[in-house]
N, C-alpha and C positions, 0 to 999 in steps of 0.2 A: 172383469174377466176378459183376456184377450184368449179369445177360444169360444166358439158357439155351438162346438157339438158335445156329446153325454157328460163328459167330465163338468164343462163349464155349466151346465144345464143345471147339472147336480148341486153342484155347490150355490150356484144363484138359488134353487128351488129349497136347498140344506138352510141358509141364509134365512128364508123369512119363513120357513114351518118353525124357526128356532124362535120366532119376535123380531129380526134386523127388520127397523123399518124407514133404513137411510135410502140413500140413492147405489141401484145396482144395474151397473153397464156393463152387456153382454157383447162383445165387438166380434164380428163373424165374417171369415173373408166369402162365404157364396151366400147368395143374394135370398136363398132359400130358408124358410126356418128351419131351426136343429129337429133332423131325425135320427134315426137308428139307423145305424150302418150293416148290421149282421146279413140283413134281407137282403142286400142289395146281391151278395152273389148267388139268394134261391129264391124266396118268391116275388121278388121285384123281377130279380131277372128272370124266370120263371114263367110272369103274368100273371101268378096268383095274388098279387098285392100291387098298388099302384104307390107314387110319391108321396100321396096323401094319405094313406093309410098307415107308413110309418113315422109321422111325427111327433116327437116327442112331447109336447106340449098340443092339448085341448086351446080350444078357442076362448074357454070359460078360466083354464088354470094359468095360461099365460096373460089374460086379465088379472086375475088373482096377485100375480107375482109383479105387478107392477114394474118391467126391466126398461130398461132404455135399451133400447135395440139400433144395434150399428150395423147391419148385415150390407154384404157386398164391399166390406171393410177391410183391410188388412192392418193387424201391425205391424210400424216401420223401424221405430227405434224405442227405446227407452232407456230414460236419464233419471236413475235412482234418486241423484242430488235435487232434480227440482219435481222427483215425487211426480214425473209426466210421461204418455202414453203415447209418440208421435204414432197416427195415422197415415195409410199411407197416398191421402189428400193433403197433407200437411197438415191437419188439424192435431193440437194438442190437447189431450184430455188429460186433468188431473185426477190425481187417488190418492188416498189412504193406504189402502194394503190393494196389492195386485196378483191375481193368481193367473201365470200363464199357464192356458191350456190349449196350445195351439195344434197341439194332436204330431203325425206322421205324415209324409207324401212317399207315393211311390216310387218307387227306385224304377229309375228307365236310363238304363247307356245311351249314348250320342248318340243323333241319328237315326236309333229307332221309331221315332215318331214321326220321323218324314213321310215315311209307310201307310198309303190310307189301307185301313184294316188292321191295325196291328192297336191295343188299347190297356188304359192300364186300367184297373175300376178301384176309386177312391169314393167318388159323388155316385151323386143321381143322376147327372147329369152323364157320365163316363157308363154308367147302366145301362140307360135308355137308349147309347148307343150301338152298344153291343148288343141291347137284345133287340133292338130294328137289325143289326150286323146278322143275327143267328136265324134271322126268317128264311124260311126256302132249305134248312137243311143244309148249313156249307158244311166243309172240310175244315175242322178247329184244330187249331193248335193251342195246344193250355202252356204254357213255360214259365216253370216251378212250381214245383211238387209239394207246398203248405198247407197249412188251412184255405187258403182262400184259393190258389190254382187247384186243390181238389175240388171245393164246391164248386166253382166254375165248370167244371170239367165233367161233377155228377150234372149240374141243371141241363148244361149244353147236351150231353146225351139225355139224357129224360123226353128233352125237345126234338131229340131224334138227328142230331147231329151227330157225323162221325168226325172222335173227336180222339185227338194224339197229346196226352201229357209229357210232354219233358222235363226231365229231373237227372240234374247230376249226381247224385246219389243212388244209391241200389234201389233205392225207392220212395214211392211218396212219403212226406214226411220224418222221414229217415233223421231229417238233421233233430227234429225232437223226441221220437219214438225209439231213434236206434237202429239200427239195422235190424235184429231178430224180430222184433216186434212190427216195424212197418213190411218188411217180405211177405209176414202173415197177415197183415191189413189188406197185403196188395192185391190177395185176391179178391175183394170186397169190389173194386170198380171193373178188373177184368171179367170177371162176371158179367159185370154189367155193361162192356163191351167196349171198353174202354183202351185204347191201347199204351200200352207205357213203353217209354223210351228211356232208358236210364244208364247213367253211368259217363254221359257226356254232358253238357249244356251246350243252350245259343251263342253260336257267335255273331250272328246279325242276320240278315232276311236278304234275297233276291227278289224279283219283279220289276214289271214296271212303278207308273205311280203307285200301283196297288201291288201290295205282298202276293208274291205266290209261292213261296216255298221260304222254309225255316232252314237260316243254313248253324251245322253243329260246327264243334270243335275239332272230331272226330274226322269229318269230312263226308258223312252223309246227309243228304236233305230230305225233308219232308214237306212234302205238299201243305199248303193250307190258303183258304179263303180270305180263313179270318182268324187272330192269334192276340188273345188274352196276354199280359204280363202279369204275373205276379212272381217276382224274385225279390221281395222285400221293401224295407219302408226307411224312409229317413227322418228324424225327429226334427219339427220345423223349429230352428232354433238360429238361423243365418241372421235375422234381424233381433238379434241382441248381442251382433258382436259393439265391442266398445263397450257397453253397459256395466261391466263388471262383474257380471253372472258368470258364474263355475259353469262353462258347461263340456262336458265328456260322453258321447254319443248319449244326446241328452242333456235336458239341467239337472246340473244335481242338486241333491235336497240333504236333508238332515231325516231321522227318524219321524220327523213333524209336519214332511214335506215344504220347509223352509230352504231357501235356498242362502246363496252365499250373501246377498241382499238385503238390509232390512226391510222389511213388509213388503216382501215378494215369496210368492208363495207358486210351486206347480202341482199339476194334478194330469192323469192320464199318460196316453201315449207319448208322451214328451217330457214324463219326471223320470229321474232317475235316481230313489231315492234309496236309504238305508235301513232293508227291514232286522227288528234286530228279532224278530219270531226266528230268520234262517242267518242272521248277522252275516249279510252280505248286501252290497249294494244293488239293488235288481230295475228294470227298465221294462213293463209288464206291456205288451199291445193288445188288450184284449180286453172286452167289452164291462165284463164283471169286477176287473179294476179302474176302471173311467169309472163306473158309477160309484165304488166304493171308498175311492180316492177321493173324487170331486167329493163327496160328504164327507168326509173324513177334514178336508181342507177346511169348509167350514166352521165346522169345530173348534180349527183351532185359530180361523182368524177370530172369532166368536169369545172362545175361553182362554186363548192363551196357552200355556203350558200345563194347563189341567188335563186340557185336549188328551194327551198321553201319544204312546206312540202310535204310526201306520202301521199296523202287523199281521198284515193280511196272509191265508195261503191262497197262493195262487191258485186262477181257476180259469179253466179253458173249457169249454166244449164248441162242436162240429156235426152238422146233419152231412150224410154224403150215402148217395146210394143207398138210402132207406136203412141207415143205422146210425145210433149215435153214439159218437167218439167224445171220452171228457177226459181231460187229464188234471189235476191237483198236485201243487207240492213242486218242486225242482226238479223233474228227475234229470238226468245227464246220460248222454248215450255210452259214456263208459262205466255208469250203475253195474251192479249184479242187478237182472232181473229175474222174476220169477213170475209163475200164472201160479195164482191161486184159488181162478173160480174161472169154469170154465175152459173151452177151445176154441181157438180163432177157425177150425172148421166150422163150428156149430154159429159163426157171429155173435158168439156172446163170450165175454173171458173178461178178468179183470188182473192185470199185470200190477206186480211191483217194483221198485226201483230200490236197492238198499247199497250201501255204501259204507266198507266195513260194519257190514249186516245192522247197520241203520237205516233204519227208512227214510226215504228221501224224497217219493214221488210215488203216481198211482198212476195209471191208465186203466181205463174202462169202458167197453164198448158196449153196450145195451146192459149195461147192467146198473143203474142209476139207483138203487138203492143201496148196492155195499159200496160204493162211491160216495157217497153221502158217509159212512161210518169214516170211511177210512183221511174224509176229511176232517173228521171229530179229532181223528187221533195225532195229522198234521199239526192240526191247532196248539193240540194241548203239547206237542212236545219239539215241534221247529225243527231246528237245525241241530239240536240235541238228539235228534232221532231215538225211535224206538225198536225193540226185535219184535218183530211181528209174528203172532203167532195164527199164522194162518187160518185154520178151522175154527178160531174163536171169531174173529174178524166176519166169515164168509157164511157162518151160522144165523 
């Protein structure tokens, strides 16, 4: 597996609960073993959890799993023809079958990180520095309004920082929620004291060595100490050019998660595969498909075409400001939506997304068990959609 974090984990752990009991090399570009990423922008960063409390393998199960561990490794190239895995020491490692799962990096413009105080958070290591950064209470600036600049942006105020999100969109989230639907989320963090800046983005920072101010498009600035990035992710996919691998923001895969390669196989934030549940090509970064991709891979290095297809419904959730936001299914911000349970006054509602009054997606904000139904009925009917009849559903 070229890839050490949930996806690669998964499929190495999917591997021998199956009986494989050949040789399995786990290659990991940071030096740390695979943990869980979710925590890092709340109770890592937080303080309520430490490095070691989210690791994804026991002392006892990653004996169990007998891997060869490459950590502090990168992949450099790979040559399908001789079936080899350049390291980026020079070392060549041969396979069988290989499943890249090299995951996403942060997206950062030039020059931003000349700026001490200005950070993106991928690792633990990009963590631990931000929340030594958030001691004393500075002036945050969060830039981009996602899942992960909202939590950042809930934990920093929790911690009692006064903290500025920027979003060029009407609001957090907006580019998955929609605009009607996140306007009403938005009050969730203003509440909580949060201030939002929307409808411009960053054009780059002033200061000396260290940031002091956020400068916009628009031409206003805002003060800050210390200034999160999260404006998105790029799929690490630069070291397999030459290879022959298809790849389109992304590898792409087949319904199998096969790629254009013989026995080369992706899984997670870096596949871009074909599901045919919604028969569209999709590219999911989110925690609940790393694990069910990596297993899913397995399988079918394992069985072959028995395997059947990847067809998952997408699934997302988010803690932010003591509520939880879970979205299912595709929805698209130019959906018809509808509330079918629930008001976004009360922080509790459960939205749908329909499309030529087919359903197409669900958002749910504390209401985690019509969510759960309404991913039953993702399941059973895809991209074919269903008309939802609301008070059976919400009953």
């Amino acid at each position: 597996m070229a890839g050490a974090s949930l996806a690669g984990v998964r499929t190495a752990e999917t591997l021998r609960d199956r009986g494989f009991d050949g040789e399995v090399v786990l290659v990991g570009a940071e030096k740390r073993l695979p943990y869980d990423r979710p925590p890092l922008s709340k109770a890592v960063l937080g303080g309520q959890a430490s490095p070691e409390d989210i690791l994804l393998l026991s002392d006892d199960r990653l004996a169990a799993l007998d891997l060869d561990l490459r950590l502090g490794r990168r992949a450099r190239a790979l040559d399908p023809a001789r079936k080899s895995l350049e390291l980026d020491d020079g070392e060549p490692l041969a396979y069988d079958q290989l499943v890249i799962a090299t995951g996403s990096a942060p997206w950062m413009p030039r020059d931003w990180d000349l700026f001490q105080g200005v950070y993106p958070l991928r690792t633990v290591d990009d963590c631990l520095a931000i929340r030594s950064a958030l001691q004393g209470s500075p002036r945050v600036a969060v830039v981009g309004g996602g899942f992960l600049g909202s939590e950042v942006a809930s934990t920093a105020r929790r911690l009692g920082c006064d903290v500025v999100l920027i979003q060029p969109l009407a609001a957090p989230m907006a580019r998955i929620l929609g605009s009607e639907i996140a306007l009403a989320c938005a009050e969730v963090p203003l509440a909580a004291g949060v201030r939002l800046v929307c409808g411009s983005s960053a054009e780059g920072f002033d200061g000396g060595a260290r940031v002091e101010r956020v400068r916009l498009r628009d031409g206003r600035m805002i003060d800050a100490d210390v200034v999160v990035v999260g404006i998105g992710a790029r799929p690490v996919t630069d070291w397999l050019a030459g290879s022959g691998v298809n790849i389109s923001d992304g590898v792409l895969c087949d319904h199998r998660c096969a790629t254009s390669v013989a026995d080369v196989y992706a899984a997670g934030d870096v596949a871009r595969w074909f599901n045919p549940l919604f028969e569209q090509t999709m590219r999911v970064e989110h925690w609940t498909n790393a694990s069910e991709q990596g297993a899913f891979v397995a399988r079918a290095l394992l069985d072959g075409g028995q395997s059947g297809s990847y067809s998952p419904v997408p699934f997302v959730w988010s803690e932010q400001y003591g509520v939880k936001i879970e979205i299912a299914g595709v929805p698209q911000p130019t959906d018809r939506i509808r509330i079918v349970e629930g008001t976004p006054a009360e922080q509790r509602f459960v939205a749908i997304y329909e499309c030529e009054e087919r359903l197409t997606g669900v958002v749910a904000l504390n209401s985690t068990r019509t969510m759960l139904k309404f991913r039953r009925l993702l399941a059973q009917s895809g991209s074919r959609g269903e008309r939802v009849d609301a008070p059976s559903i919400s009953s």
